[in-house]
C-alpha positions as CSV (number, residue, x, y, z in Angstrom):
1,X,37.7,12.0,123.3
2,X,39.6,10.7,125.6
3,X,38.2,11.0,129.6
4,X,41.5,12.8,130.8
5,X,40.5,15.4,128.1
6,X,37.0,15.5,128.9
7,X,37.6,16.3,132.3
8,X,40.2,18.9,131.0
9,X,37.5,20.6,129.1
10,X,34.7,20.6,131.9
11,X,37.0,22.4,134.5
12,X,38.0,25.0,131.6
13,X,34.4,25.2,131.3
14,X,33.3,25.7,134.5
15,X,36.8,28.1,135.1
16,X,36.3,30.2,132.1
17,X,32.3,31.0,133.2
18,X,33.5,31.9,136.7
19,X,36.2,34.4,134.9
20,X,33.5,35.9,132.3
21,X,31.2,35.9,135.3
22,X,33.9,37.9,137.4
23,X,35.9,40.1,134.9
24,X,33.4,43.0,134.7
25,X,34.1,43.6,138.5
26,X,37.3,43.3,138.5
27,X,38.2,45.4,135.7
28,X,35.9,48.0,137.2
29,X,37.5,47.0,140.9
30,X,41.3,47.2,139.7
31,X,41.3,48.7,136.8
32,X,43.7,45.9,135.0
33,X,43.2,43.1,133.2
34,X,43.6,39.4,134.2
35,X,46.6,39.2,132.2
36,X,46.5,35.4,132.5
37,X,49.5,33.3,130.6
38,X,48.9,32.0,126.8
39,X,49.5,28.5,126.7
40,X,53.2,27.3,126.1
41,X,54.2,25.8,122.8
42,X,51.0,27.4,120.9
43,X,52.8,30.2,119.2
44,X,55.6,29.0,116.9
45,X,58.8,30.5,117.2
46,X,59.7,33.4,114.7
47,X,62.4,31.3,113.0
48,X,60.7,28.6,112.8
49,X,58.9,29.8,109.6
50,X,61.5,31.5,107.4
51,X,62.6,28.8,105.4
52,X,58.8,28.8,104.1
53,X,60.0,32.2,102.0
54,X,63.5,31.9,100.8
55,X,62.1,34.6,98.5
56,X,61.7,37.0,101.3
57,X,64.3,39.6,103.1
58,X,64.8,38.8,106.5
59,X,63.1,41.9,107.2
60,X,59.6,41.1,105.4
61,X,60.4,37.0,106.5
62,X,59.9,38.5,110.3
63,X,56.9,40.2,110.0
64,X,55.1,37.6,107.5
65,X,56.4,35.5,111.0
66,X,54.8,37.6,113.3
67,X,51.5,37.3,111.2
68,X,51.5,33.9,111.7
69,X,51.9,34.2,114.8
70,X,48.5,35.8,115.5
71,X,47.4,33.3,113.1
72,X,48.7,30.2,115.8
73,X,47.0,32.2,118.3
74,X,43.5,32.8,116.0
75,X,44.0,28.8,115.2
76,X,44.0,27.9,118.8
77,X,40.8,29.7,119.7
78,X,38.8,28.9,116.9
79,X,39.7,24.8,118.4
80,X,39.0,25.5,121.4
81,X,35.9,27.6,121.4
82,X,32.4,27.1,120.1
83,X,31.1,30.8,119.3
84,X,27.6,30.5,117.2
85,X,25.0,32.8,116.1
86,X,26.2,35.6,114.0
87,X,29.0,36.8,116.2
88,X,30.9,33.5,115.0
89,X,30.7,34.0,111.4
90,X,32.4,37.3,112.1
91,X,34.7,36.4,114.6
92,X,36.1,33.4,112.1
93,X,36.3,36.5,109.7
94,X,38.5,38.3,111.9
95,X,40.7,35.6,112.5
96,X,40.8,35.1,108.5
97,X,42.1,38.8,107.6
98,X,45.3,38.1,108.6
99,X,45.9,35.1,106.6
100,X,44.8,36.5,103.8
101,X,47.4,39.2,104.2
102,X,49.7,37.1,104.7
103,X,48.9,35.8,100.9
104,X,48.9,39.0,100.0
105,X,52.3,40.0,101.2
106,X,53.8,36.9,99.7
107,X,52.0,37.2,96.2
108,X,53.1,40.9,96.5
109,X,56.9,40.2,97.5
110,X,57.3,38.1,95.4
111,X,55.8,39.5,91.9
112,X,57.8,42.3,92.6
113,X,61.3,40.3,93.3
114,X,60.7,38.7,89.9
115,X,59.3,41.9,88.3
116,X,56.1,40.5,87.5
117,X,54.3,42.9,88.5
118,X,54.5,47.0,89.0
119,X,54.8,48.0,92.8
120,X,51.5,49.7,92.7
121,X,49.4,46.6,91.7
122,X,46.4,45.6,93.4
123,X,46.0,42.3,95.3
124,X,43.4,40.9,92.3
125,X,45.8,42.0,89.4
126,X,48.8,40.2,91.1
127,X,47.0,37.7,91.3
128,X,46.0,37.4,88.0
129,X,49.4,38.4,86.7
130,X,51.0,35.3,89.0
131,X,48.5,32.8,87.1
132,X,49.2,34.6,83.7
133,X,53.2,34.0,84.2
134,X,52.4,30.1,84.9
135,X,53.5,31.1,88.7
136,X,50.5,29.7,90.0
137,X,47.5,27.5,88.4
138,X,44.1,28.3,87.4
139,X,42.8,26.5,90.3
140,X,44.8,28.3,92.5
141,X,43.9,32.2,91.3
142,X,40.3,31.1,92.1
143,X,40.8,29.8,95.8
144,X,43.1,33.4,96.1
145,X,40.4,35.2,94.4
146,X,37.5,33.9,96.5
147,X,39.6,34.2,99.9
148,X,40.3,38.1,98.4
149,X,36.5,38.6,98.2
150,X,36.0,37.0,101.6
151,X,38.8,39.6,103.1
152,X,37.2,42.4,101.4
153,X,34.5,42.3,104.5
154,X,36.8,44.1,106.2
155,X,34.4,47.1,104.4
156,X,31.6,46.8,106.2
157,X,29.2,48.7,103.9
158,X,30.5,46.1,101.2
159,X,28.8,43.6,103.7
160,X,25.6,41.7,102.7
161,X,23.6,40.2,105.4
162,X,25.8,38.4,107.8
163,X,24.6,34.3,108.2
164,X,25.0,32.0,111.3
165,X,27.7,30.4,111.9
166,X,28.0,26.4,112.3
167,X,30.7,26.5,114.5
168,X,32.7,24.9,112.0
169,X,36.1,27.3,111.2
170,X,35.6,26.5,107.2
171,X,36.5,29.8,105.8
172,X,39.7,29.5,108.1
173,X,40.7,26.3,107.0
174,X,40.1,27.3,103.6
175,X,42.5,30.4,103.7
176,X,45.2,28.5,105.1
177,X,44.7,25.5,102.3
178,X,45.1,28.9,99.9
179,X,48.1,29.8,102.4
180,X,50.3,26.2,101.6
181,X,49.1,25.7,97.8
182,X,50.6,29.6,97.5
183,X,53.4,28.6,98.9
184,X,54.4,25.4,97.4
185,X,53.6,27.2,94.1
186,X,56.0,30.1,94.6
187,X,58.6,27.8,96.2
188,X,58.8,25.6,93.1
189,X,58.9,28.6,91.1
190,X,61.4,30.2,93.1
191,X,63.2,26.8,93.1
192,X,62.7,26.2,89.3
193,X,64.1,30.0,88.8
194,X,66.8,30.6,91.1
């Protein structure tokens, strides 16, 4: 790291405990939020991503768009901050949900456009109907399928016991591997099809 960085990141430091420190009383003082500005250039613009989905209507290309937007600004905080201890495993979660639904959309979207798959199916049969019509590869289904079980926390009573996190944003990384590989696959079928 280099020392212009370093310095960067002991002054955020220091700054960001002050805030923590502080917020309490102010909310309670002024009853608003900080409402301090998101770093510039974080958040990629809307049209920036549709030519990912030339499956897509432009309406259902915007809001996959705005998903990934959250996702640029879940990305950014799980670099920046170290969160351990239980809380972090299910903060990383949290961040994860939305990617996954962003698979889900996609894989949805586009089974239907094709008419792979009826507009009532479930995430897992689509899924396994995409893998079944050579859309996507066995390898594939099972990274979709294990990042399907991991979004399924969202039911809490579903939940096992909850581990400690190693501050490492693994499961992340690993839904937006699933995220690209999806992608390429559907865009070469789309390509291959079209």
């Amino acid at each position: 790291m280099d020392k212009e960085l370093k310095e960067a990141i002991d002054t955020f430091l220091e700054s960001s405990q002050v805030i923590a420190d502080s917020l309490p009383g102010h909310i309670k003082r002024n009853k608003e939020c900080l409402r301090i500005q998101f770093p510039w250039g974080v958040i990629r613009p809307l049209n920036s991503h549709y030519s990912r989905w030339p499956y897509l209507s432009q309406r259902r290309k915007r809001t996959v768009a705005c998903t990934i937007q959250l996702c640029d600004v879940n990305q950014w905080h799980l670099n920046v901050w170290k969160i351990g201890l239980t809380a972090g495993t299910m903060w990383e979660w949290h961040c994860t949900v939305p990617v996954v639904a962003v698979i889900e959309t996609l894989a949805y979207e586009f089974g239907c456009q094709f008419k792979l798959i009826n507009e009532d199916a479930k995430f897992k049969k689509i899924i396994n109907t995409l893998q079944s019509k050579g859309v996507i590869s066995p390898r594939i289904r099972k990274q979709l399928h294990e990042l399907r079980e991991y979004r399924n926390g969202i039911h809490l009573y579903l939940q096992g016991e909850v581990e400690m996190h190693n501050g490492k944003p693994q499961k992340y990384n690993d839904a937006i591997r699933g995220l690209r590989n999806l992608e390429r696959a559907l865009k070469r079928y789309y390509e291959n099809n079209c």
